[in-house]
N, C-alpha and C positions, 0 to 999 in steps of 0.2 A: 337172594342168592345171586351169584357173579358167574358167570361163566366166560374165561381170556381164550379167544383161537385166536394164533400163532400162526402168521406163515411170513415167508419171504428168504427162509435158510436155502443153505446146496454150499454147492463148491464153488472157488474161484482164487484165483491167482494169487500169489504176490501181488498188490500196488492195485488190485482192482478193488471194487465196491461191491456193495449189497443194502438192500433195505430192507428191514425186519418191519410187520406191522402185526397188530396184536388189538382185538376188536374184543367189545367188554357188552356178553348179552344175558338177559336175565329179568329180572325183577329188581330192581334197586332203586334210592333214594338219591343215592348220589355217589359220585366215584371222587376219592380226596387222589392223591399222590399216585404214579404211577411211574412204574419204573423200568427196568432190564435189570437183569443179574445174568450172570454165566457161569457155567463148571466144567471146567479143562477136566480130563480124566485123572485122577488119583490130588485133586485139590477139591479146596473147600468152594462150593457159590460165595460167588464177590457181586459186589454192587458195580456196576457198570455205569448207570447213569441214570439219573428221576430227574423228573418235572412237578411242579404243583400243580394244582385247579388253575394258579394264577399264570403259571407257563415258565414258573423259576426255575431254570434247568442248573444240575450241578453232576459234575462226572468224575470218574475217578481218574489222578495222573496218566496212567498207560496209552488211555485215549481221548483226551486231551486235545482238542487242533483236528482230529482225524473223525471224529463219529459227532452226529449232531440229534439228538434225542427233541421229539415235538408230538403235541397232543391236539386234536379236537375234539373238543367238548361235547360238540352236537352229536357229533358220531360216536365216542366213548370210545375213541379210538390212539394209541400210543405209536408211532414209530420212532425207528432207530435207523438211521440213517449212516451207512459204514461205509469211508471211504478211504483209500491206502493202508487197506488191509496188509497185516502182518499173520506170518506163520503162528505167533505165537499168539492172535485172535481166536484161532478156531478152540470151541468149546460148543456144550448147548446151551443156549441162550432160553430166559425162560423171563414171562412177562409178569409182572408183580402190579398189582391195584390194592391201594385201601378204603371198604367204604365202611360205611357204619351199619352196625347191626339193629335188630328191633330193641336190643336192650341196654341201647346207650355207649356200646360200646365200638369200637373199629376192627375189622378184622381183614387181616391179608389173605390177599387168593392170588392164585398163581397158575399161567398158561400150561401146557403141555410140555412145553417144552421144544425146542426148532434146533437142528445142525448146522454150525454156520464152519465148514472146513475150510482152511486155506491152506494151497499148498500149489507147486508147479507138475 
């Protein structure tokens, strides 16, 4: 079993930053891919941005140039790195890991879930 804590949300301006981080404790064999997703109120969760084991990061258009997603291994640990925050960032951000189960197979788990508001 996986257990993701989430911290590093709150408020902050237009044009300022934030880093999200999201710590992976538990019993496990291994942790594959690991991500962020977000959901604005009355939208669906979107993919924000994953990394591999191997550190291949890939994000979605929106945030592109402005967020940088990274991992370490030792630690089992993901952040999200947000910087020139937009109004239309804020959503809850919620941390997504897949590792493999006793029966061969992979299974997603996911943090709590963090407030990341922006606004003046």
């Amino acid at each position: 079993q996986v257990q993701l804590v989430e911290s590093g949300g709150g408020l902050v301006q237009p044009g300022g930053s934030l880093r999200l981080s999201c710590a992976a404790a538990g019993t496990f064999f291994a942790i594959y891919g690991m991500a962020w997703y977000r959901q604005a109120p009355g939208k669906e969760r979107e993919l924000v941005a994953q990394v591999s084991s191997g550190g291949s990061a890939d994000y979605t258009d929106s945030v592109k140039g402005r967020f940088t997603i990274s991992r370490d291994n030792v630690m089992n640990t993901v952040y999200l790195q947000m910087d020139s925050l937009k109004p239309e960032d804020t959503a809850v951000y919620y941390c997504n890991a897949k590792a493999p189960t006793d029966y061969g197979t992979v299974r997603d788990y996911w943090g709590q879930g963090t407030q990341v508001t922006v606004s003046s």
